[in-house]
Every structure is written in C-alpha cells, then in structure tokens.
C-alpha positions as CSV (number, residue, x, y, z in Angstrom):
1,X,0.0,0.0,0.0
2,X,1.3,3.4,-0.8
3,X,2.6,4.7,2.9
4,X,1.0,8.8,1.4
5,X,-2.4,7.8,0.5
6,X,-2.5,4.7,3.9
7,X,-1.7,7.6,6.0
8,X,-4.5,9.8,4.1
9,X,-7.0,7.0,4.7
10,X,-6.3,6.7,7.9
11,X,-6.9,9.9,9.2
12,X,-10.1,9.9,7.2
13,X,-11.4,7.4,9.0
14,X,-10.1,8.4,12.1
15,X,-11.6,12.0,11.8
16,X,-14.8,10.8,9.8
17,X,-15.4,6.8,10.7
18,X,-17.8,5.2,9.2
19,X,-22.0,4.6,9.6
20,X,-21.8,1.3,11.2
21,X,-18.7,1.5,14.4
22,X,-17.9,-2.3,13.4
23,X,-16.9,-1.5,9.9
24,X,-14.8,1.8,11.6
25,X,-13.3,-0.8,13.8
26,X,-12.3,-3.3,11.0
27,X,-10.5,-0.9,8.9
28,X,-8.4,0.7,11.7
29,X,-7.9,-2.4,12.7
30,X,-6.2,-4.0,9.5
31,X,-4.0,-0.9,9.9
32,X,-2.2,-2.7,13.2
33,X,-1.0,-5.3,10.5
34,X,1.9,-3.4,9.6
35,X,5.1,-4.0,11.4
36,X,6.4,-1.0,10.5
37,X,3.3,1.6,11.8
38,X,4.5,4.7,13.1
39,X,3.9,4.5,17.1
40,X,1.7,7.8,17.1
41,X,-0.5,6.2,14.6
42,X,-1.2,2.9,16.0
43,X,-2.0,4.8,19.1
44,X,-4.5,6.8,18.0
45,X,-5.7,3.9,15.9
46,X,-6.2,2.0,19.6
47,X,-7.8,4.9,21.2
48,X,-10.2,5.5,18.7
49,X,-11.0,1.5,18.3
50,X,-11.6,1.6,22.5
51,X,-13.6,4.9,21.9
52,X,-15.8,3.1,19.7
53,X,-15.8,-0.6,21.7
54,X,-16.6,1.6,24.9
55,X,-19.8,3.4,22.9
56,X,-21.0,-0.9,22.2
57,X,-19.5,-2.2,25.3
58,X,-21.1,0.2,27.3
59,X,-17.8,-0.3,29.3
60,X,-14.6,1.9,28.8
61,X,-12.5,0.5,32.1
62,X,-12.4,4.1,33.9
63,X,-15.8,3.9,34.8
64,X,-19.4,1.5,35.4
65,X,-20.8,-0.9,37.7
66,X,-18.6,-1.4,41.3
67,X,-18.2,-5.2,40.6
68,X,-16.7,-3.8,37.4
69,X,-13.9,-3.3,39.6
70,X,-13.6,-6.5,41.0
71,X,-10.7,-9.2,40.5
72,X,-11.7,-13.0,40.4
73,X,-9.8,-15.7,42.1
74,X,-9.2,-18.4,39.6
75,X,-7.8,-21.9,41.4
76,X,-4.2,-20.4,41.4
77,X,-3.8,-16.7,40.5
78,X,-5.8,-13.6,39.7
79,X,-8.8,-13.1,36.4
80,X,-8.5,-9.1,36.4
81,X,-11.5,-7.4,36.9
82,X,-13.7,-6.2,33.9
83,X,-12.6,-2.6,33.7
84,X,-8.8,-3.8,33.9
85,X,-9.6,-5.6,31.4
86,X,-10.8,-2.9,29.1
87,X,-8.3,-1.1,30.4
88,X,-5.5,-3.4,28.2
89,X,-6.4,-2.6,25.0
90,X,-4.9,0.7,25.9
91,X,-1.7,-1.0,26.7
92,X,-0.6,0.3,23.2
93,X,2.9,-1.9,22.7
94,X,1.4,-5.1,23.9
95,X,-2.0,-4.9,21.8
96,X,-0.2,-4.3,18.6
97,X,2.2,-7.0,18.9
98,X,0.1,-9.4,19.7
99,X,-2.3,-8.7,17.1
100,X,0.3,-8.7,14.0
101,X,1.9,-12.1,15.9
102,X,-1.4,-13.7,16.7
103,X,-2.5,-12.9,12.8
104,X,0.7,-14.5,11.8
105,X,0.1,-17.8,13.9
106,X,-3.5,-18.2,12.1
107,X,-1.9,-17.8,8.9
108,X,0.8,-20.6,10.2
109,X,-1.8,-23.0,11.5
110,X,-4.0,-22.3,7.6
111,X,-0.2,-24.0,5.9
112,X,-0.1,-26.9,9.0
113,X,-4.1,-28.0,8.4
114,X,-4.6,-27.4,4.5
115,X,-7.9,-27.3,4.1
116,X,-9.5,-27.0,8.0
117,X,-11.3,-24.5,9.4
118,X,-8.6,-23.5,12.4
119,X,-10.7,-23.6,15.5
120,X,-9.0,-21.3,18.0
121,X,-9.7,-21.4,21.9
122,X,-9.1,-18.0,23.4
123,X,-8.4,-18.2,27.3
124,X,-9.6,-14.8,28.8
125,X,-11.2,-13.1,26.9
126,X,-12.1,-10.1,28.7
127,X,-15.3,-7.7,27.7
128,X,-13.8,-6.4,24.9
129,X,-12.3,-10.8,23.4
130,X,-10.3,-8.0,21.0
131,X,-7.9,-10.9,19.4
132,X,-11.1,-12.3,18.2
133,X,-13.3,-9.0,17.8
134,X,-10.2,-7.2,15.9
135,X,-8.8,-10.3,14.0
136,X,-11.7,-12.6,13.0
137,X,-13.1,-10.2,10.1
138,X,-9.4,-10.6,8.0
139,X,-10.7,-14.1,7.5
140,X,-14.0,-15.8,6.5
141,X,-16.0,-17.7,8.8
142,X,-14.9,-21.1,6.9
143,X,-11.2,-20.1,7.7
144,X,-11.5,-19.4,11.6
145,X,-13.6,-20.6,14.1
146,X,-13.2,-18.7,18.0
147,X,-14.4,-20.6,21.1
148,X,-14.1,-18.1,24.3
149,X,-13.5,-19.1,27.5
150,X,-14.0,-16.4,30.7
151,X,-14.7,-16.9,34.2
152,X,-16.0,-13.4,35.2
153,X,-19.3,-13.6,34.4
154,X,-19.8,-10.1,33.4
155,X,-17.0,-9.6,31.4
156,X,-18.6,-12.4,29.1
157,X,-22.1,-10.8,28.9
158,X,-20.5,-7.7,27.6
159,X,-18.2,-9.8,25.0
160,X,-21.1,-11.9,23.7
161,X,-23.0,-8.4,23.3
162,X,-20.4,-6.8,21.6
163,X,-20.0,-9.8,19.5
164,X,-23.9,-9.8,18.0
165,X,-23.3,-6.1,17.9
166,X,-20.6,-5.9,15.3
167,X,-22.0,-9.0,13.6
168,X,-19.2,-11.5,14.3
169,X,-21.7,-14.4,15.0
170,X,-20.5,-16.3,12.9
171,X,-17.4,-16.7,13.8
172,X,-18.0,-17.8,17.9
173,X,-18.3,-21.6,17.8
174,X,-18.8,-21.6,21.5
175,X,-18.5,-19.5,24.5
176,X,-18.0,-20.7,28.1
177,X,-18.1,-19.0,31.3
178,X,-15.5,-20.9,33.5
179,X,-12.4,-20.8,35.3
180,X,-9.9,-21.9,32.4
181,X,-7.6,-23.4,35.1
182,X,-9.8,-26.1,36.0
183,X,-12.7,-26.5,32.7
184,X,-12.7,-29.5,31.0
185,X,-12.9,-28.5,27.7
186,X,-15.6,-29.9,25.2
187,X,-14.4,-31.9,21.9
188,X,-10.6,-30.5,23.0
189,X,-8.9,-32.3,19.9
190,X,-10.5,-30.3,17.4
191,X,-8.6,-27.6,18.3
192,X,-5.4,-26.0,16.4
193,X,-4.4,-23.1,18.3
194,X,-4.6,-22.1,21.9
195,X,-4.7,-18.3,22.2
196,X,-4.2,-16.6,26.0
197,X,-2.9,-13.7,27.3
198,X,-3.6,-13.7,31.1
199,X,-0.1,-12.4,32.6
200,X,2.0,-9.9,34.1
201,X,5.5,-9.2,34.4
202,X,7.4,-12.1,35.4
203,X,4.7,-13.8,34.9
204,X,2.8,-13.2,38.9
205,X,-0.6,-12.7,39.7
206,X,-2.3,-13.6,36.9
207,X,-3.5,-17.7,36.4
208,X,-1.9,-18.1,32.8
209,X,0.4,-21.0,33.6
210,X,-1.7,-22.8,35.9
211,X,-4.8,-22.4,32.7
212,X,-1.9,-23.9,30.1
213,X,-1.2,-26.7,33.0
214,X,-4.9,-27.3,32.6
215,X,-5.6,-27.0,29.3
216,X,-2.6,-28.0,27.2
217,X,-2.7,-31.7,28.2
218,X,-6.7,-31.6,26.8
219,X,-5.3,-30.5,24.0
220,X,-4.0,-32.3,20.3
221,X,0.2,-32.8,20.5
222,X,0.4,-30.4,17.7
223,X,-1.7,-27.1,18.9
224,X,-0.1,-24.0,18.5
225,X,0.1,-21.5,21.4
226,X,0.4,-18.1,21.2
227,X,2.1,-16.5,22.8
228,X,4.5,-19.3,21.6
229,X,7.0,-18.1,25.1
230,X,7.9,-16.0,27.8
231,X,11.2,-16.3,29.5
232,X,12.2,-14.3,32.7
233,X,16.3,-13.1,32.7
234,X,17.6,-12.0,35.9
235,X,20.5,-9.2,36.3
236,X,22.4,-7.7,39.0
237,X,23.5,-4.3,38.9
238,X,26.2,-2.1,40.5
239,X,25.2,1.5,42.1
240,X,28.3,3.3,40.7
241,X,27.6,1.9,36.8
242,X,23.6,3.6,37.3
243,X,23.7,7.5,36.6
244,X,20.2,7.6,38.6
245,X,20.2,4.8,41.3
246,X,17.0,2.0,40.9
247,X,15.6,4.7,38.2
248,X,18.3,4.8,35.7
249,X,17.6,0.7,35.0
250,X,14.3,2.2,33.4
251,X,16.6,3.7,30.9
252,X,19.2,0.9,29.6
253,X,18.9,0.9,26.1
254,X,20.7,-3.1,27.0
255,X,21.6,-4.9,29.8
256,X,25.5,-4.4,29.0
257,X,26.0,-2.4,32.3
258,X,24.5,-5.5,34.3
259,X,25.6,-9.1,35.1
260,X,23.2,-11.3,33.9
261,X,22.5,-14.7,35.9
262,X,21.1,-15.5,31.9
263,X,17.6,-17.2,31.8
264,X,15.8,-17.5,35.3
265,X,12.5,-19.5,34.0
266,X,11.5,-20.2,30.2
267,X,7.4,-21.3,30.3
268,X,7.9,-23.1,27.4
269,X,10.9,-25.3,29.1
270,X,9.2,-25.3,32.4
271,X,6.0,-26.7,31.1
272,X,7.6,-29.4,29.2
273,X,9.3,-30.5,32.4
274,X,6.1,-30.3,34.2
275,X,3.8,-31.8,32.6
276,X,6.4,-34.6,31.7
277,X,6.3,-35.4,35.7
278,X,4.7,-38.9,36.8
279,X,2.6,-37.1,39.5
280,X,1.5,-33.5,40.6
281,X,4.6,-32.4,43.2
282,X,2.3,-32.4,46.6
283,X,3.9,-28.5,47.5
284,X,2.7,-27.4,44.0
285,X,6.4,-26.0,43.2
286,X,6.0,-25.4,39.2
287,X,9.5,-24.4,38.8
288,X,12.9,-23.7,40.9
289,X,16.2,-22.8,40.0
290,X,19.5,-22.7,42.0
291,X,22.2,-20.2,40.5
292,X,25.9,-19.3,42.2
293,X,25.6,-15.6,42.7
294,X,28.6,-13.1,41.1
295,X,31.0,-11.3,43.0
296,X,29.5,-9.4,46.0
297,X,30.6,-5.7,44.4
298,X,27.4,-6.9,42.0
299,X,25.4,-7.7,44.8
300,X,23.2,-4.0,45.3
301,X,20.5,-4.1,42.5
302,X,19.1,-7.5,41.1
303,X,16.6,-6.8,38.3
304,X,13.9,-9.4,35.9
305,X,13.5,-8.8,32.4
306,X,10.2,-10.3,30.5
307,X,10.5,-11.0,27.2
308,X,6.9,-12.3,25.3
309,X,7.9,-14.4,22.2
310,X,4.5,-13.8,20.2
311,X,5.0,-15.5,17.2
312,X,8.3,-15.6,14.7
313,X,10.2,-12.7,15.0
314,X,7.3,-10.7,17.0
315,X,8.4,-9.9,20.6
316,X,7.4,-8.2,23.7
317,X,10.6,-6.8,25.4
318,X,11.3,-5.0,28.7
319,X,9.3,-2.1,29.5
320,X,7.3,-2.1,26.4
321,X,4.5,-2.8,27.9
322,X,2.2,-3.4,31.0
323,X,3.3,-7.0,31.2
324,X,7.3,-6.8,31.0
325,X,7.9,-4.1,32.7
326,X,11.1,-4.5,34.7
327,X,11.1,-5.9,38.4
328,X,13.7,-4.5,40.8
329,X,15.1,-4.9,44.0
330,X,17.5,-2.9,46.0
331,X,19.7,-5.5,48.1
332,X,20.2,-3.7,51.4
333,X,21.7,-5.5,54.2
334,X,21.9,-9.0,51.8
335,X,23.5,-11.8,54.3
336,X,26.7,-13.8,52.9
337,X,25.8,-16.1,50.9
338,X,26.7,-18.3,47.6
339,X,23.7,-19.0,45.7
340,X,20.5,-17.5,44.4
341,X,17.3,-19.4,44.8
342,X,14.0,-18.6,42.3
343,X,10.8,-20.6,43.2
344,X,7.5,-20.6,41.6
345,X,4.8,-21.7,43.2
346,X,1.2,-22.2,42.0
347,X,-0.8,-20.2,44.9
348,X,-2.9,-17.9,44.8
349,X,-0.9,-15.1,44.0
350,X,2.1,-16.7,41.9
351,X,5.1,-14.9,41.1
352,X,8.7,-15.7,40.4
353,X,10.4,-15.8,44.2
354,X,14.1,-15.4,44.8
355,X,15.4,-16.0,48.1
356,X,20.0,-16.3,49.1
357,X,21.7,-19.4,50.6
C-alpha cells in the first residue's frame, strides 16, 4: 500500500469513521498489521478503536458498575477485573504486537491443516475478546472458528453483546463461562491453536500457567500457542555503573551495564518438564532454579527482564508494555551467601520468588 495515500486514509477514517462502528473498527484495525506503523498512529488507531468498543460495550475500564472493579480468584492466581480488562487494550505496545503475531500464527496454523477451518480457543477473553473481535473479520468464517472461554461472568455478557453487535456471530463456535484453570474442555482435539494472554510481568498474579497446565494436556500434540514463550532473565546491577540509582535501569537501552544470571524460568521449558512429571509435586512448586551468585561488588540491585515471544520474530521486550515491565530490587543488608534461589509456586498469588543461601 502506498505509505501517502495509507496515512491519508487513515486519518479519514479516524476523523470521519464510518456509519456502522464495526466497519470503523475493521478498517483501523487491518492498519495494526503493519510491522512497521509509526507509534503515534497505531495509538490513536487503539484509542479510537476503544472509543468506539466503549460506545457498544457500554464499558470503557475508567468507569461502570462497582463489581466492574472486581478481580476473580481463579484456582491459582488472579482473572482481572472487567474494567482492567478494558483497560488493556490501551496497553498500546502489547496490543499491537500481539495482534500482528497472533495474525501470523493463524496464517501458520491455515499451511499446518490445509484445508480446516482452524478452530481457536481464546483463554480470557475479557469484555472487549479483541484478538477475536479485531482479528476474526481478516478471514472468513470457513477459515476461523473462536471458542471463548472467561470466568467473570460479566466480562462475558459484555463480550457476547459486543460480539452480535458488530455481527461477528458467525465466527463464535462456542463461549464458556469458567475458570480456564480447571474447565474440561468440550471436543478438545479439534482444536489448532490455543490463544491466552492472562499475565504480568514475570509472569505473577495472573492464572496463565496454571490455565496452560490445565488445558494444554486436553489438548492435540500439535496445537499452537500463542504466545508461543515467555522467559524471565535475571540481572544484577552495581550502584556506581547507574547514573540515577533503581531509576536509571528504566533507561538501559541493554543490559550491558549489568551481570546477567542468563535465563531464570523459560514457560515453554518449564512446562515441558512439568507436565512430563509422573505425578503433581504435593507443594505445587512449578519451577525452581539454584544459580551461584557473582561477586559481591554486584550484589546492590538484582533486576527481571520479561520478554513475550509472540509468534516468529514478533516480541514483547522489557518495559514495552504493561506485562514486562522490569522488576527491581534494591539488596540492602543481603547476608553472605553463595547461591540464588527462584521458586515458583502455583498459589494464589504466583510470582517468580528469589530468596540467598
């Protein structure tokens, strides 16, 4: 497309829009595809698509009904509450990235079943479901098939409504309201691609590894997940090489100035080991890693990167978005030690936990 007259378009539609907000929505939205878009366009592209989901919704995330506001407990971690929810569309980084990577794993699983209809199951959707809502009218209802799965009961009222609003009815094979950790999924084989984006940084609070512990072995061998990986790098930093103390690490271009312990926990690894276990460990411990710790001058600032593997060659890296920003701790008054312990545990509020020895 010729980048003058996209650009011209655009702000045509952005200014203007159209009669019908679902056709306003499905043009801006097949501008996200470009992996080149200018950050101030995609944006305003966003903000007007959640202007315009908000007006069908009825729900923007700033504003509604007080159990709007209310997180869910799922059997291990936190479903965020319908207005945080909305509220992540606006995470501007992480909802273009994984649109253009998600796009590109349905166009991967179209080559690996020639000829299928790719059913997709889409863990947490939220009141908005927008990797469905923004990426189901590129293809035709013969190509993709959505199932939605969400356990907070409103926020999948308000996605089935905004669904028959923008006419995408023909694309929802099924919808469940459930806690995607513990659902046994209906006709699970027939499924080619398992779509989720419940986390946060360092992957803590939110349920999505205990929902891929659940649903993954339910599953065909050969599903594709998206995100296809998330892997958590620790670093330790040294006062004297940080121009601003604990802030400067929010601007490192790199992690050159640091000493990296290299990967901490890779989901993808970590799952395969897992799920490869004879038994359930009885303390629920999902993954733990022993490292020797560097030199004690390095011992002040010890930092986690997140980096989201979307699909080939589309990533989410540190403090680009809501869900890797970085994790930091000032070491005061560390004890002597030798090694550095990380733990995660599937509790109610999981995280990454690092503990000397």
């Amino acid at each position: 497309m010729n980048q003058p007259k996209a650009i011209e378009q655009l702000i045509e539609v952005l200014d203007t829009g159209f009669d019908e907000p679902a056709k306003t929505i499905n043009v801006l939205a097949s501008y996200l595809l470009d992996d080149h878009i200018v950050p101030e366009h995609e944006v305003s592209i966003i903000d007007r698509i959640h202007e315009l989901f908000a007006e069908v919704a009825i729900v923007s995330g700033f504003d509604g009904a007080e159990e709007w506001k209310s997180d869910v407990q799922a059997s291990s971690g936190m479903a965020i509450s319908v207005n945080e929810a909305a509220r992540c569309l606006l995470d501007y980084r992480r909802t273009g990235q994984f649109f253009r990577g998600f796009h590109r794993a349905i166009l991967a699983a179209k080559e690996r079943f020639p000829g299928e209809t790719i059913e997709i199951l889409y863990a947490g959707c939220g009141p908005y479901a927008p990797f469905f809502t923004l990426i189901a009218p590129l293809f035709t209802p013969s190509e993709v098939q959505f199932t939605l799965i969400e356990i907070n009961e409103d926020s999948l009222a308000i996605a089935r409504m905004l669904v028959r609003e923008m006419g995408l009815g023909g694309y929802l094979s099924d919808s469940h309201q459930a806690d995607a950790t513990l659902i046994k999924v209906p006709s699970a084989d027939r499924y080619h691609v398992l779509f989720t984006e419940t986390m946060d940084t360092a992957l803590e609070r939110e349920p999505m590894v205990s929902i891929l512990l659940n649903l993954l072995p339910q599953l065909r061998k050969d599903v594709l997940l998206v995100p296809r990986n998330v892997t958590v790098e620790g670093v330790f930093f040294r006062e004297k090489d940080l121009s601003n103390g604990m802030d400067g690490l929010w601007d490192l271009d790199n992690k050159d100035e640091g000493h990296s312990l290299g990967i901490v926990m890779d989901l993808d690894e970590a799952l395969t080991t897992y799920l490869s276990l004879p038994s359930v460990p009885d303390d629920d411990i999902f993954h733990e890693l022993q490292l020797e710790m560097p030199d004690p001058s390095w011992r002040e600032y010890f930092a986690l990167f997140t980096t989201v593997e979307i699909w080939d060659g589309v990533f989410l890296y540190k403090n680009e978005s809501d869900i890797t920003d970085l994790r930091v701790r000032k070491l005061d008054d560390l004890p002597a030690c030798d090694y550095i312990n990380f733990e995660y545990a599937l509790t109610d509020e999981p995280m990454l936990w690092f503990g000397v020895s």
